[in-house]
C-alpha positions in Angstrom: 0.0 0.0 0.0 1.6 3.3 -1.2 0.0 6.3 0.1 2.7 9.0 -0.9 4.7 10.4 1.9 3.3 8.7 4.8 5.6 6.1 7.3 4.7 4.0 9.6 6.3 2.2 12.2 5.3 0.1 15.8 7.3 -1.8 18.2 6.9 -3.9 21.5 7.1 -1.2 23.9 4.9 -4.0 26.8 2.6 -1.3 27.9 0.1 -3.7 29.8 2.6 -6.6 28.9 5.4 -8.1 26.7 4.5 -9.9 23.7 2.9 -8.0 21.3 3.1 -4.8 19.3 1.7 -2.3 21.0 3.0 1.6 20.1 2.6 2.6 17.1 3.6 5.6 14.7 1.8 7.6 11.6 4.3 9.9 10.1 3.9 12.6 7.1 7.1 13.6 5.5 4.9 17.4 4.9 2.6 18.9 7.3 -1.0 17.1 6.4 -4.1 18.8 6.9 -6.1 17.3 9.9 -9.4 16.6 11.0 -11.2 14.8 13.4 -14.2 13.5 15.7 -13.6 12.5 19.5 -16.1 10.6 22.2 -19.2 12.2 23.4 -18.3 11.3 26.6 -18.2 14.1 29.4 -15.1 11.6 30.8 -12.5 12.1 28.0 -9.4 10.9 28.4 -5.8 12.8 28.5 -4.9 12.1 24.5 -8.6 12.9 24.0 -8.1 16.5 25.7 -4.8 16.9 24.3 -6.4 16.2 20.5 -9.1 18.3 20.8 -6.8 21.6 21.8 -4.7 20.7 19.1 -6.8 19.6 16.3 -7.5 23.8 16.2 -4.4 24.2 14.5 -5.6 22.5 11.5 -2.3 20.7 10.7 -0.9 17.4 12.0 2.4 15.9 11.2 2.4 12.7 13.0 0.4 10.9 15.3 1.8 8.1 18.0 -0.9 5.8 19.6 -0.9 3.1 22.4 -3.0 0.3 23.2 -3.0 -1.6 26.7 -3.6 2.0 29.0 -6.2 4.7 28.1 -4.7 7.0 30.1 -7.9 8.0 31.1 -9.0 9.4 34.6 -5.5 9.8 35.1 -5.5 13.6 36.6 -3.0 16.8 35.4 -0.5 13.7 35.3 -2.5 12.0 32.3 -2.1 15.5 30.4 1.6 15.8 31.1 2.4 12.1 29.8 0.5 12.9 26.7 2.2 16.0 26.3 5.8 14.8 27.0 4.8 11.3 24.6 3.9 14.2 21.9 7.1 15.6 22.7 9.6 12.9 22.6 8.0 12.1 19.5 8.7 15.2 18.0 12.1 15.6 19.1 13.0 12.3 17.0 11.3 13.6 14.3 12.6 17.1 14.3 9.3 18.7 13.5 7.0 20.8 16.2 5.7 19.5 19.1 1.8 20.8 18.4 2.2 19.1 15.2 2.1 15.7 16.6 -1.6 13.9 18.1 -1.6 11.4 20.5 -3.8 8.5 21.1 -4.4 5.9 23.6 -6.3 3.0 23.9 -6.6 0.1 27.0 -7.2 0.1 30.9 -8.9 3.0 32.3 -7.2 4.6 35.8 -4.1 3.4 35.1 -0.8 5.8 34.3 0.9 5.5 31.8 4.2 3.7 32.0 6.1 6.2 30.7 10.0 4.6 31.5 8.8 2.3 28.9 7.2 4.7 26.4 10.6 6.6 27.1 12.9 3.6 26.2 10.7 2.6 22.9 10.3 5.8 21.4 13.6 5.6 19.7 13.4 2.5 17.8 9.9 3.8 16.9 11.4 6.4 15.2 13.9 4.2 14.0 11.6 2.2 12.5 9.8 4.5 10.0 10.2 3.6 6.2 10.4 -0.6 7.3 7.4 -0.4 9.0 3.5 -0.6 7.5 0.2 0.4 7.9 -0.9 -3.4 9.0 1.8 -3.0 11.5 0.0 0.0 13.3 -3.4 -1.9 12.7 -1.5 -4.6 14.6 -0.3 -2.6 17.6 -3.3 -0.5 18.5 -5.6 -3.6 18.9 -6.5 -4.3 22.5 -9.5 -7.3 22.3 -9.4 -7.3 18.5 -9.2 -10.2 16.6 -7.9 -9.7 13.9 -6.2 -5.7 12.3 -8.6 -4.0 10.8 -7.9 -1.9 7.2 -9.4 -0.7 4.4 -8.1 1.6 1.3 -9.6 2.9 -1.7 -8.2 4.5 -5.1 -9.3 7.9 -6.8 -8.3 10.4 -9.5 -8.4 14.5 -9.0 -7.7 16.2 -12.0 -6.5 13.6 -13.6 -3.8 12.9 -10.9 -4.6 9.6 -9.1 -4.3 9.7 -5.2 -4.8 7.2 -2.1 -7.2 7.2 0.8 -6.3 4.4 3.4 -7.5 3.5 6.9 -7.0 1.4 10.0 -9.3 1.3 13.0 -9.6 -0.7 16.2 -12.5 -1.6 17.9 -14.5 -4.4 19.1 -16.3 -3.9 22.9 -18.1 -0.3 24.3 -19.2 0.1 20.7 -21.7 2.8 20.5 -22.4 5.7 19.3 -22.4 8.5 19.3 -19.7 8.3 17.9 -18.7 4.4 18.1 -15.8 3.5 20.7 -12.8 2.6 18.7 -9.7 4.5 17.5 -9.1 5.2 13.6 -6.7 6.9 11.7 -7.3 7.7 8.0 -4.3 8.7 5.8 -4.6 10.2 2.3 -2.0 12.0 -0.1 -4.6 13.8 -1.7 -4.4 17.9 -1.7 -8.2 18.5 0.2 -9.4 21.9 1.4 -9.1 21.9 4.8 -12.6 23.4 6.1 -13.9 21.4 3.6 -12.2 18.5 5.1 -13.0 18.7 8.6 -17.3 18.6 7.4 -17.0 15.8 5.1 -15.0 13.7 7.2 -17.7 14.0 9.8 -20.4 13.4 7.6 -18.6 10.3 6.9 -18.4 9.2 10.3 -22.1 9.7 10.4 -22.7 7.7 7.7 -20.3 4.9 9.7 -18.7 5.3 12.7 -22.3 6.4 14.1 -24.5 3.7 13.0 -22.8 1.1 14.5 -23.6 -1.3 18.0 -21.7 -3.8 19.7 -22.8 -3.3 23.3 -24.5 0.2 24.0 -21.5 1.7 25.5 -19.8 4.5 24.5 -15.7 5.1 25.9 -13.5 7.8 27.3 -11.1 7.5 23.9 -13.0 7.0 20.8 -11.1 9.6 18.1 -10.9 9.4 14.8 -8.2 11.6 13.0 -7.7 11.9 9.1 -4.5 13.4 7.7 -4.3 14.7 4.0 -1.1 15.7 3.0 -1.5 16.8 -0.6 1.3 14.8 -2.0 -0.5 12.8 -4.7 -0.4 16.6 -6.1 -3.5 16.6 -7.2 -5.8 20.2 -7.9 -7.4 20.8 -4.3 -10.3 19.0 -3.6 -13.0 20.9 -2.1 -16.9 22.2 -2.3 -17.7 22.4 -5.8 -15.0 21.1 -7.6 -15.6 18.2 -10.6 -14.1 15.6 -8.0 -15.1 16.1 -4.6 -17.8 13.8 -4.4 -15.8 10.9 -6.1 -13.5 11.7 -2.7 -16.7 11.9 -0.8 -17.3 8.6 -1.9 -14.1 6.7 -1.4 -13.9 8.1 2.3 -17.0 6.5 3.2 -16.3 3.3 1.6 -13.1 3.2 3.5 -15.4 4.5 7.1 -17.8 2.3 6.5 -15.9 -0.9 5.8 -14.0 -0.2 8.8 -17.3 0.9 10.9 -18.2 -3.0 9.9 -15.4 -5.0 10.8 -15.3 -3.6 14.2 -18.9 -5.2 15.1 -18.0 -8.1 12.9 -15.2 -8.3 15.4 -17.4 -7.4 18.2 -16.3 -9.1 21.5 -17.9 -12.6 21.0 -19.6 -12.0 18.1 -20.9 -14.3 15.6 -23.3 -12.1 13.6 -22.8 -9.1 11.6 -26.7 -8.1 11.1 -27.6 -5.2 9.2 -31.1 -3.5 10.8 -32.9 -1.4 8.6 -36.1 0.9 9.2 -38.3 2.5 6.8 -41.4 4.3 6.1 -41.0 5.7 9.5 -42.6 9.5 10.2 -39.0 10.3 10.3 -35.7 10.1 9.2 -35.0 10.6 12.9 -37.6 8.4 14.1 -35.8 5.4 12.1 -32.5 6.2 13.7 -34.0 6.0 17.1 -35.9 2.8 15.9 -33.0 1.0 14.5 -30.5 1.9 17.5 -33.0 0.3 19.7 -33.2 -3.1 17.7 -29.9 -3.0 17.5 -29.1 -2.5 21.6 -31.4 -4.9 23.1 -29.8 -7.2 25.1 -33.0 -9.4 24.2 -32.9 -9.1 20.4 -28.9 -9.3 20.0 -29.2 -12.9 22.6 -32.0 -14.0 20.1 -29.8 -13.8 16.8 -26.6 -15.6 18.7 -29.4 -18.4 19.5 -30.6 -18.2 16.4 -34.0 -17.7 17.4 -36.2 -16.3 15.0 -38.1 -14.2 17.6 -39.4 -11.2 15.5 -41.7 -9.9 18.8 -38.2 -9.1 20.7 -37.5 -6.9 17.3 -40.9 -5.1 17.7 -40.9 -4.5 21.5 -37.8 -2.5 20.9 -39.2 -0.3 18.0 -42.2 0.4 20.1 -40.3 1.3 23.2 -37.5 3.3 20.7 -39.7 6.8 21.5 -40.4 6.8 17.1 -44.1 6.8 16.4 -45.6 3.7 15.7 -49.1 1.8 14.6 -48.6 -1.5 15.5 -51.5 -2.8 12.5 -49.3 -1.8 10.3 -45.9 -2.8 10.9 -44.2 -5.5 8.3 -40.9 -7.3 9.7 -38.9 -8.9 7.4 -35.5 -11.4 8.1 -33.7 -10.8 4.6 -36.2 -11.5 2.4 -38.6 -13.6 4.0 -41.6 -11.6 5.7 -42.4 -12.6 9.1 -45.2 -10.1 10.2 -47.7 -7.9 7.9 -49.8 -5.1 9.8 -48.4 -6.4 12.6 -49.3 -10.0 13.0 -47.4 -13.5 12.4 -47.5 -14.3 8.6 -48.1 -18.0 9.7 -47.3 -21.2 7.6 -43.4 -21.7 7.4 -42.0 -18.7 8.3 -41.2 -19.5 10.8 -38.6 -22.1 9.9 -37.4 -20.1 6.8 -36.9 -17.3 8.9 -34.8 -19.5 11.7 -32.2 -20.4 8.4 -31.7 -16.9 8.3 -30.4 -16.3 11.4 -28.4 -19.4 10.3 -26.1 -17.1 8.4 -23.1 -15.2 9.9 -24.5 -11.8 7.8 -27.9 -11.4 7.4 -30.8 -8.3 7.3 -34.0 -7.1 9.4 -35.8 -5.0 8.0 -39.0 -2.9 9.4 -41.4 -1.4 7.4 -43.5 0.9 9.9 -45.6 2.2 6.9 -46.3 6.0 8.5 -43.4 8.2 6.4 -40.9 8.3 4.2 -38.0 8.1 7.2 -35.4 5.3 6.9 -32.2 4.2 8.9 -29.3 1.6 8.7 -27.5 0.6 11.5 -25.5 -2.3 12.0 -25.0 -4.5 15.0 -23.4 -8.2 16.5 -25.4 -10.5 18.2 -24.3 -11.2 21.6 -22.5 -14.1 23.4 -21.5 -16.1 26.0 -17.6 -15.1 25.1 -18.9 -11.4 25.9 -19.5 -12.2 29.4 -16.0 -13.9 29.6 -13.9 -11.4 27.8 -15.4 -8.4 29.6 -14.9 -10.4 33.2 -11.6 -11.0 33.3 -10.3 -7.7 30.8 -7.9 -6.3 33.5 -6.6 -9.7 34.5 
């Protein structure tokens, strides 16, 4: 993957413990343009803080990111180890300090172990130019499965140019936005006000309509970083490519947005919950989110139990208007209720192979509006329970 002018590096730095990358590096030979979208949370962590105050400068150089520690509800001295990781960082790398964003991922009220941070930091630096992307996928997973990445090609002007992404994610997924960590590089010259709304309209369209397990965390950031070396015409409002770029950013969000809850903690369904004809487009979102949160519904689809009256308890306790003699529910393509009674016959059984499948649809027709939603969601498991009990140990 050749994405013009970015490095990447990640090393062992044992963090929470030996064994496994776990510090990784994003580096852009030329001052990027940067945007980005942080947790909702009123607990943020430090590197959340830290990001925030510095995303108003509008340009990012680098970005160095943990796993195994948050470094959240860590006091002044969470801000003053993400200020002084920023700070060795940029030291090795000889560019300023406010130009490099920090991120964390792991434990929460733990600090950081920053004689080990100190002692890595040089062979991270090191490393740029032999490390890879996959390598930083790699090092910022914490109960991850399996790296998550994603990349799409364009043309501007005639010029081509990359947009590439890794996330991690896969427990306290929900929005808004979704708890993970992603980082999207791309050499393509983009507007930066232009940047900063289409990137969160993208994260709208991906990040946010996403469910593991209802929570949301005190890190979630995702950070894009467009360094114009493709040397492309800039991209921005108006111009004969900007929704091509549109386009390939939310393919690359969105693929992303749907490994992490295929990789949800335990999971064994990726299921894609759909409502229309609600009164609202609003009234779907709140609709699907609640399908796609109940502990009732998601422990139905890991059993494999076709029990479509779990599916319509939550859409009428969602808060959307509904008229329950008119609601259709649908598992792919097989109808299970029409104005809101059991079709009968084999449905049934037709509708249980469904929820045979590891991907598979619900849809809702509420018949009141023209308002629809997507959302996607995992069912949930008995490995949930497990991982989750025993994360710090």
């Amino acid at each position: 993957m050749n994405i013009k002018g970015f490095k990447f590096s990640a090393v062992e730095a044992a963090v929470k413990k030996p064994g496994r990358l776990d510090l990784g590096l994003i580096f852009s030979e030329m001052p990027a343009a940067v945007a980005g979208v942080f947790t909702t949370n009123k607990v943020k962590a430090a590197p959340v803080l830290l990001g925030m105050e510095r995303m108003k400068n509008g340009l990012c150089q680098a970005v160095v990111v943990n796993s195994g520690n948050a470094n959240a509800c860590t006091g002044p001295q969470g801000i003053e180890d993400a200020r002084e990781t920023a700070r060795l960082v940029a030291e090795g790398l000889g560019i300023p300090d406010e130009a490099v964003q920090v991120s964390s991922t792991g434990v929460i009220g733990q600090p950081l172990p920053m004689e080990r941070l100190r002692r890595a930091i040089p062979a991270l630096i090191e490393g740029l130019g032999t490390g890879t992307f996959d390598d930083v996928a790699r090092a910022i997973m914490t109960t991850d499965t399996f790296p998550k990445i994603e990349a799409r090609n364009g043309v501007a002007g005639g010029i081509p140019y990359s947009i590439a992404g890794i996330a991690k994610g896969a427990g306290m997924i929900m929005p808004n936005m979704a708890t993970m960590l992603a980082f999207i590089v791309t050499d393509a010259a983009v507007e930066p006000a232009w940047l900063k709304k289409v990137f969160k309209e993208a994260n709208d369209a991906s990040f946010n309509i996403i469910s593991v397990d209802g929570d949301t965390s005190t890190n979630d950031t995702a950070l894009i970083m467009a360094n114009g070396m493709a040397g492309n015409p800039q991209i921005k409002a108006g111009t004969p490519d900007a929704d091509s770029f549109v386009l390939h950013l939310t393919d690359v969000l969105l693929a992303l947005a749907k490994q992490i809850v295929k990789d949800g903690e335990g999971a064994t369904k990726l299921v894609e919950i759909t409502i229309n004809g609600a009164r609202s487009g609003a009234d779907a979102k709140r609709a699907a989110m609640a399908v796609a949160n109940s502990l009732l519904v998601k422990t139905a689809f890991f059993g494999q139990d076709a029990n479509w009256g779990r599916i319509l308890a939550a859409v009428g306790y969602s808060g959307a208007e509904v008229d329950p003699d008119k609601a259709e529910l649908f598992f792919d393509d097989v109808q299970m209720v029409k104005n809101g009674i059991f079709v009968g016959g084999d449905a049934e059984a037709r509708g249980t192979e469904v929820l045979r499948k590891k991907e598979f649809a619900v849809t809702v027709n509420l018949k009141l509006g023209e308002g629809i939603s997507t959302v996607y969601t995992s069912d949930l498991s008995y490995d949930y329970v497990k991982i989750n009990a025993d994360y710090r140990t």
